[in-house]
N, CA, C and O atoms as a DFTB+ gen file, in Angstrom:
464 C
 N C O
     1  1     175.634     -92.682      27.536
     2  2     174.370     -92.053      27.294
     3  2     173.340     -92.447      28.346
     4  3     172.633     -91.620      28.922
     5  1     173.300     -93.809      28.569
     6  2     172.319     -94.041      30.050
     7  2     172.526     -93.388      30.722
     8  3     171.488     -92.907      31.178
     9  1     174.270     -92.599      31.580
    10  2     173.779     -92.147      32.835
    11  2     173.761     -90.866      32.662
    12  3     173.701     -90.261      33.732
    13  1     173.791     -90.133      31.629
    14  2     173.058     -88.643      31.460
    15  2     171.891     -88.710      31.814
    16  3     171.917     -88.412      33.008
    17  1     170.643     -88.963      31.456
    18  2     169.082     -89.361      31.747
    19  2     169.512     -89.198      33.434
    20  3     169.598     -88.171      34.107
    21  1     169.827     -91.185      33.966
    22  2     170.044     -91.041      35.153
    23  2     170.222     -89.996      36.192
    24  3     169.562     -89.842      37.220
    25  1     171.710     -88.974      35.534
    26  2     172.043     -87.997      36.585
    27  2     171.384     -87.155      36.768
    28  3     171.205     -86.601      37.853
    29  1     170.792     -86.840      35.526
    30  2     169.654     -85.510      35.620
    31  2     168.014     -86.117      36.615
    32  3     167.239     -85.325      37.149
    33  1     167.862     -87.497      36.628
    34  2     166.920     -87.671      37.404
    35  2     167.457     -87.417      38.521
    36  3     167.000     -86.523      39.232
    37  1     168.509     -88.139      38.879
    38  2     168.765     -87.809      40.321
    39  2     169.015     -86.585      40.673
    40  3     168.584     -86.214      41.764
    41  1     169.733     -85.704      39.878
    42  2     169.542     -84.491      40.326
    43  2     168.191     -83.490      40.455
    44  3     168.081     -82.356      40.921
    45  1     167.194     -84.420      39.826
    46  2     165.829     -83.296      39.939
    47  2     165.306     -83.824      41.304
    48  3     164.873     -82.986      42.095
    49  1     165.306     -85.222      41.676
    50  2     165.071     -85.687      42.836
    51  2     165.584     -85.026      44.044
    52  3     164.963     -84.952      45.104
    53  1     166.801     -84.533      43.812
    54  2     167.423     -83.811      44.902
    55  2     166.753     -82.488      44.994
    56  3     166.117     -82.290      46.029
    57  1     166.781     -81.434      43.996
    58  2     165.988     -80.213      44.349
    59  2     164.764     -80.616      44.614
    60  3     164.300     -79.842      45.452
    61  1     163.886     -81.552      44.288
    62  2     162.646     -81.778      45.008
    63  2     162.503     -81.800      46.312
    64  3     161.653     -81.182      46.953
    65  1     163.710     -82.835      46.914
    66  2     163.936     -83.191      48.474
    67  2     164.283     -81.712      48.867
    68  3     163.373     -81.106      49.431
    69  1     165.251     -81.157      48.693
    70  2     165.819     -79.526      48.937
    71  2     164.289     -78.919      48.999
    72  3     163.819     -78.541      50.072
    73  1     163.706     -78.868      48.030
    74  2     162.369     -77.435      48.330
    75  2     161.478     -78.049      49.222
    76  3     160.810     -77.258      49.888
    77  1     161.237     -79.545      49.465
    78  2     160.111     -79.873      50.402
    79  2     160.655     -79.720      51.281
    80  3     160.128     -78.775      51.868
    81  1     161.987     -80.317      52.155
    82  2     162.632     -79.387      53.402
    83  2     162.768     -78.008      53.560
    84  3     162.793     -77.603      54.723
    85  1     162.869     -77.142      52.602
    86  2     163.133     -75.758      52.887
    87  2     161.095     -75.644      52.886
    88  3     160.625     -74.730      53.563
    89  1     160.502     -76.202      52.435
    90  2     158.934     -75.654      53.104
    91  2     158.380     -76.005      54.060
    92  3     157.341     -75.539      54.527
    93  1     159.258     -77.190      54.599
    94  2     159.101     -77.556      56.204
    95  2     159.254     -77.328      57.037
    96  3     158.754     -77.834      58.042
    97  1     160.381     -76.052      56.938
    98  2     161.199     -75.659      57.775
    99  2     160.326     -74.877      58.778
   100  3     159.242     -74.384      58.465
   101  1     160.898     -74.795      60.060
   102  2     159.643     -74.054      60.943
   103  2     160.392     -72.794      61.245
   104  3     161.587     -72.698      61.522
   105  1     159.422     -71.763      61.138
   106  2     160.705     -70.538      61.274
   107  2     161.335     -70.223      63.140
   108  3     161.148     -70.710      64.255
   109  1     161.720     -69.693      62.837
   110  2     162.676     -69.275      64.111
   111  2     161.406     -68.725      65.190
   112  3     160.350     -68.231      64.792
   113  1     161.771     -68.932      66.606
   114  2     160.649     -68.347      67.424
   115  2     161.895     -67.469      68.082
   116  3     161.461     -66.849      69.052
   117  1     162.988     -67.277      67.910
   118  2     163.336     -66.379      68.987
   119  2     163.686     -67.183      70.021
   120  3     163.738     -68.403      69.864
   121  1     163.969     -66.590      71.203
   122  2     164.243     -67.326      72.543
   123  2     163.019     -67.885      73.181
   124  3     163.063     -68.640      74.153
   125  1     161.621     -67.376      72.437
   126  2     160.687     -67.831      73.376
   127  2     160.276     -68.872      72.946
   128  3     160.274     -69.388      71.828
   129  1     159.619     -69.402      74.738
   130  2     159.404     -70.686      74.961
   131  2     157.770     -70.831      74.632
   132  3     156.973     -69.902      74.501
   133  1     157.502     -72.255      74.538
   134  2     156.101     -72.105      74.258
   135  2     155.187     -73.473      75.589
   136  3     155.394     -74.677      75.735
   137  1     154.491     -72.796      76.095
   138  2     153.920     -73.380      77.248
   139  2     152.917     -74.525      76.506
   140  3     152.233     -74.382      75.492
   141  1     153.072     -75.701      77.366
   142  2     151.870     -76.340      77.210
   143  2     150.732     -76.297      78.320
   144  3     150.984     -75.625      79.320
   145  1     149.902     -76.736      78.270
   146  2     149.184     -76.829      79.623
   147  2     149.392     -77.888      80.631
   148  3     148.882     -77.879      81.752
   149  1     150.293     -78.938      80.091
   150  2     150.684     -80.300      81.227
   151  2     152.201     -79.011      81.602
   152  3     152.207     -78.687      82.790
   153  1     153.063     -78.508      80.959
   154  2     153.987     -77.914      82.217
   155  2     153.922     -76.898      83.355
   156  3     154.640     -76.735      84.342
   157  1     152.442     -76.035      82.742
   158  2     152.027     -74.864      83.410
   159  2     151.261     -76.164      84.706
   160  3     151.438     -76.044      85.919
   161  1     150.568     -77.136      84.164
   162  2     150.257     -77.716      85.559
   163  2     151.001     -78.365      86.777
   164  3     150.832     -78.554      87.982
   165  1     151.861     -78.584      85.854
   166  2     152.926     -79.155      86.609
   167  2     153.729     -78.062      87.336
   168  3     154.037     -78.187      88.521
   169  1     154.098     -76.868      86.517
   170  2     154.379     -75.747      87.630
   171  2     153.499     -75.120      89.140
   172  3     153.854     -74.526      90.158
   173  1     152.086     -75.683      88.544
   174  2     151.209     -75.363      89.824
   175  2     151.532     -76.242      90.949
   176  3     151.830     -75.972      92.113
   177  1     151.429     -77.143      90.453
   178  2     151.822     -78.730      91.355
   179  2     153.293     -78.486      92.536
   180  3     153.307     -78.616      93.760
   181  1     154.319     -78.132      91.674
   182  2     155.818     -77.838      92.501
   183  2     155.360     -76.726      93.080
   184  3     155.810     -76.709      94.226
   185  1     154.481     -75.488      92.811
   186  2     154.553     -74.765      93.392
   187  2     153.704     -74.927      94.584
   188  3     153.969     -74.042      95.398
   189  1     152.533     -75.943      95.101
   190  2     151.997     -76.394      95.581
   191  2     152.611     -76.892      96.760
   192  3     152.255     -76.592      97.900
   193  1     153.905     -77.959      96.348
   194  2     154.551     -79.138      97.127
   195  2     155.788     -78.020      97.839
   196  3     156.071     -78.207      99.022
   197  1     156.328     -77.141      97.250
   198  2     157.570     -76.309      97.613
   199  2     157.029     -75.417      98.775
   200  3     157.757     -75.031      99.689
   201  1     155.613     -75.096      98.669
   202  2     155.501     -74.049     100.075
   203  2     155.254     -74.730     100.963
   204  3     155.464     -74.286     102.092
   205  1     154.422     -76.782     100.708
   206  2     154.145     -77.073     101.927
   207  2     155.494     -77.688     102.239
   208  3     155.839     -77.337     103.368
   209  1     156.374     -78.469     101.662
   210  2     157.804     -78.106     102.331
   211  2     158.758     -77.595     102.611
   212  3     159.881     -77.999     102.913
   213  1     158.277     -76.590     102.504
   214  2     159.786     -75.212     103.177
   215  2     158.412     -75.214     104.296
   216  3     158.880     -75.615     105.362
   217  1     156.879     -74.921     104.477
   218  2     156.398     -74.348     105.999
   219  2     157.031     -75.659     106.851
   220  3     157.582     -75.424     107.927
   221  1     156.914     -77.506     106.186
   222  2     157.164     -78.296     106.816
   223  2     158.703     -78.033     107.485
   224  3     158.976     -78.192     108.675
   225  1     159.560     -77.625     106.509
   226  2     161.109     -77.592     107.076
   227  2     161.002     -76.126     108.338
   228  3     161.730     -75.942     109.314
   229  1     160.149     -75.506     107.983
   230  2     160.682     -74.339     109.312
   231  2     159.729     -74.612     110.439
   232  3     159.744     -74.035     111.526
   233  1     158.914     -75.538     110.066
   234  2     158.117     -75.778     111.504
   235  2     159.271     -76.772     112.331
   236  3     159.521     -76.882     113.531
   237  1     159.714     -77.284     111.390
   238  2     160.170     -78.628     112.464
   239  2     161.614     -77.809     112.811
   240  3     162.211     -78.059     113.858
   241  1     161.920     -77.211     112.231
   242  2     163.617     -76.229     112.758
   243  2     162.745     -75.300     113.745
   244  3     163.663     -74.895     114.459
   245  1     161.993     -74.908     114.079
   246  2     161.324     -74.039     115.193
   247  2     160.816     -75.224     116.674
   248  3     160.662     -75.021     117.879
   249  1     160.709     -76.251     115.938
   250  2     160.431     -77.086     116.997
   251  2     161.384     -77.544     117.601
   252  3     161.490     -77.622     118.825
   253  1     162.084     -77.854     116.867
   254  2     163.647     -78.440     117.117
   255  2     164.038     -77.269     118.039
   256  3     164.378     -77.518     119.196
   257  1     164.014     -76.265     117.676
   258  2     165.334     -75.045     118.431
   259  2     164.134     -74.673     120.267
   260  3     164.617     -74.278     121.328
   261  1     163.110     -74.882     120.095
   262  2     162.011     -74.731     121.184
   263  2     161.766     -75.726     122.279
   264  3     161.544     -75.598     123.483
   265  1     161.891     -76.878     121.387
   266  2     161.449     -78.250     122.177
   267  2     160.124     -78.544     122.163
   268  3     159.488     -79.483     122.643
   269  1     159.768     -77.461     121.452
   270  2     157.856     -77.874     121.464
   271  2     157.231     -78.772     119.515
   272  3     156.797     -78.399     118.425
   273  1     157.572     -79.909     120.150
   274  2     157.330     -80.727     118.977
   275  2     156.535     -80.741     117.608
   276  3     157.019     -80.862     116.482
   277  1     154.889     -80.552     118.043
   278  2     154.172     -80.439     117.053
   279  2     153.211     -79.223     116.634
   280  3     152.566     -79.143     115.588
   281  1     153.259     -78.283     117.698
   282  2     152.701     -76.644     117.343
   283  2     153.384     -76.069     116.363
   284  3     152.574     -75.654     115.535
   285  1     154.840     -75.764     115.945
   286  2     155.229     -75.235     115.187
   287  2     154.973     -75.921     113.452
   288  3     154.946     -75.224     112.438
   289  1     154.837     -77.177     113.490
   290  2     155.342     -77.914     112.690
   291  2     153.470     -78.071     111.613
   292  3     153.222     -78.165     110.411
   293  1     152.696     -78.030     112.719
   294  2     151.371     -77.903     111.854
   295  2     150.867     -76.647     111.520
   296  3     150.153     -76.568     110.520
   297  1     151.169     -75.416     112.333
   298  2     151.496     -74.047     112.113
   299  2     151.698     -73.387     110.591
   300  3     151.114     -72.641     109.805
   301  1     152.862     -74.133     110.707
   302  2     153.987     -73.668     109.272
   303  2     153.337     -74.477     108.111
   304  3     153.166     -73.895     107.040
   305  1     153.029     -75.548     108.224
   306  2     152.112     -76.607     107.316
   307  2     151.195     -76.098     106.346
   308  3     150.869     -76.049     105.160
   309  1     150.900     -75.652     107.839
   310  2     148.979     -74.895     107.275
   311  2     149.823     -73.481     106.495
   312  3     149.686     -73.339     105.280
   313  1     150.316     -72.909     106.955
   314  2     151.167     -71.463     106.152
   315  2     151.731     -71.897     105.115
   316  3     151.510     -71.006     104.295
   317  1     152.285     -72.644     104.640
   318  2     153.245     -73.341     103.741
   319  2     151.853     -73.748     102.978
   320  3     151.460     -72.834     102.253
   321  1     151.369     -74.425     102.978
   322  2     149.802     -74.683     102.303
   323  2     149.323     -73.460     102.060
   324  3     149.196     -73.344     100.842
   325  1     149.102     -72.807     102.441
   326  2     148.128     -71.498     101.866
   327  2     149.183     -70.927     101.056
   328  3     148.689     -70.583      99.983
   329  1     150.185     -70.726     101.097
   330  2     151.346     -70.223     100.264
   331  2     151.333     -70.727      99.384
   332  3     151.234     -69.962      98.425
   333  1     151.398     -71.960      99.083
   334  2     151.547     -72.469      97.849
   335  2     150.170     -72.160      96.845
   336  3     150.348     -71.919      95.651
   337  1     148.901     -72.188      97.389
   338  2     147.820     -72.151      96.721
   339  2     147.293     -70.599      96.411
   340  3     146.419     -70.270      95.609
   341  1     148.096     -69.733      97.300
   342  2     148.239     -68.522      96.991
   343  2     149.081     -68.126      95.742
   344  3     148.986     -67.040      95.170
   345  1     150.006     -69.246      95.355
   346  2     151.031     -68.796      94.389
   347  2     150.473     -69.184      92.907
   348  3     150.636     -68.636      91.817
   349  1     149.539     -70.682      93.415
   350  2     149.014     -70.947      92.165
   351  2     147.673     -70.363      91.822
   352  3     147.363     -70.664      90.670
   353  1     146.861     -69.701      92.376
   354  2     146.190     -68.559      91.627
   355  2     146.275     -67.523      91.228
   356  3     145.482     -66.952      90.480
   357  1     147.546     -67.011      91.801
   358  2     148.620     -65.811      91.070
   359  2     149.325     -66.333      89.688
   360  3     149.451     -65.552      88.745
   361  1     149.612     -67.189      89.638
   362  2     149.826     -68.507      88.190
   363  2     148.565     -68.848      87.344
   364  3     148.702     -68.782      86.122
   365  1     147.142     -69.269      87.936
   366  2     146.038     -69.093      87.145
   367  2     145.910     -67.500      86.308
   368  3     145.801     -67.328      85.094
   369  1     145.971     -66.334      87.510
   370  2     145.760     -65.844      87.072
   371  2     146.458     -65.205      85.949
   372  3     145.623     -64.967      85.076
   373  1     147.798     -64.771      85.548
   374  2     148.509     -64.883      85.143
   375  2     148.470     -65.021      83.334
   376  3     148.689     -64.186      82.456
   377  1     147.953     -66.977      83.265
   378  2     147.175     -67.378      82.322
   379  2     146.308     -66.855      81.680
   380  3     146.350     -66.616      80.473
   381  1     145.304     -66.589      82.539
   382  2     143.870     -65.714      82.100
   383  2     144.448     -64.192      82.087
   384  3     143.555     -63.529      81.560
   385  1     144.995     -63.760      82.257
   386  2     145.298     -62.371      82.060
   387  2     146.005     -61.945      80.720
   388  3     146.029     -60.904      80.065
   389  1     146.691     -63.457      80.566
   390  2     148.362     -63.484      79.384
   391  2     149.711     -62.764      79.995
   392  3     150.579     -62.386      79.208
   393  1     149.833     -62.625      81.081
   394  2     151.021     -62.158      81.149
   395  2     152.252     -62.896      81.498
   396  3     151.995     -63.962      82.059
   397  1     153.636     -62.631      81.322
   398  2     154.050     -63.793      81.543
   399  2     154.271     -64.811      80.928
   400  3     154.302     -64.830      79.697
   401  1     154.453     -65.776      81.617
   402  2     154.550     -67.389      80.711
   403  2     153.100     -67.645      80.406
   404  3     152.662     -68.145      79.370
   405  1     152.466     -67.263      81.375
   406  2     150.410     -67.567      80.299
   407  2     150.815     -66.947      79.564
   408  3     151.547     -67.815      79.088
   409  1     151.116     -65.655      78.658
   410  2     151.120     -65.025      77.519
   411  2     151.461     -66.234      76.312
   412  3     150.909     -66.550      75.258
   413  1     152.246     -66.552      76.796
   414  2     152.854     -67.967      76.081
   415  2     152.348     -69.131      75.482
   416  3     152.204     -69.642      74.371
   417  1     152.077     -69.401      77.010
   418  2     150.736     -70.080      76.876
   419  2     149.806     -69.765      76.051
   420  3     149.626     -70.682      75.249
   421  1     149.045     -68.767      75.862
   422  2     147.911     -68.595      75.288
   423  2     148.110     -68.006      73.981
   424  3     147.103     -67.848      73.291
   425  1     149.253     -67.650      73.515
   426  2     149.652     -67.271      72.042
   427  2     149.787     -69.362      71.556
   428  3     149.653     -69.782      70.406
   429  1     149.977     -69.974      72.404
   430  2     150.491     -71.177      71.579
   431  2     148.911     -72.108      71.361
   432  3     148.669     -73.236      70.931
   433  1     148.330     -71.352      71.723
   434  2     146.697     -71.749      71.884
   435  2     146.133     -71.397      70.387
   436  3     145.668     -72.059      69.459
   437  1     146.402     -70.061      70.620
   438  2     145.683     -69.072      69.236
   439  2     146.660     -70.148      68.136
   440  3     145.954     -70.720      67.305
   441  1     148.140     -70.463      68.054
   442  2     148.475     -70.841      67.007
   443  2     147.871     -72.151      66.688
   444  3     147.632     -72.299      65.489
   445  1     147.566     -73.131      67.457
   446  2     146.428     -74.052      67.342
   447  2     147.173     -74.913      66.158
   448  3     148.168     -74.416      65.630
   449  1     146.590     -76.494      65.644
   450  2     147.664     -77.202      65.174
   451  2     147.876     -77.318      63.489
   452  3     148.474     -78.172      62.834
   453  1     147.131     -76.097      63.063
   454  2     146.725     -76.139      61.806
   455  2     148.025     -75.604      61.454
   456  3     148.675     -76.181      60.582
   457  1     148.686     -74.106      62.283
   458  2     149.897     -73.390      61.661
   459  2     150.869     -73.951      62.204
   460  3     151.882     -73.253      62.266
   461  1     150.986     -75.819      62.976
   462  2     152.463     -76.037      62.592
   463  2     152.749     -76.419      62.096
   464  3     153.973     -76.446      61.968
């Protein structure tokens, strides 16, 4: 007779645990990703460092194949630099527009930390 009582507690304990996980549960997003603003910066950043070293790598392969040491190499620098900062206001903009991964971004904004 004790562990009748018992089992039935433990078994109400269990559907308790069962419905507070099934209301925790976070629903499905689909394949999409959700941006923060430290990876979108950090994408500005690589995209920053990647144009000034690819202008750095083709200045110095133009210098190399020429013999003329440092014209090509600050050339491509400065191009490789504007490239990159060209890419990341096409990426700002992007953000501010929502299209894209800003879309993402900025839907994960609106959801804000109340609806997770």
């Amino acid at each position: 007779m004790a562990e009748e009582p018992f089992s039935d507690r433990l078994k109400r304990l269990e559907d308790r645990i069962a419905a507070a996980k099934a209301g925790r549960a976070e629903p499905s997003r689909g394949h999409q990703r959700e941006f923060t603003q430290g990876s979108l910066a950090w994408r500005m950043v690589l995209e920053l460092v990647v144009g000034m070293v690819l202008g750095l790598a083709i200045g110095l392969g133009l210098d190399s194949v020429f013999g003329t040491r440092p014209i090509f190499l600050v050339v491509f620098a400065l191009l490789g630099f504007a490239a990159g900062v060209r890419t990341m206001i096409r990426t700002a903009s992007e953000v501010r527009k929502g299209h894209g991964e800003g879309a993402l971004m900025r839907n994960a904004d609106r959801a804000g930390p109340d609806e997770e």
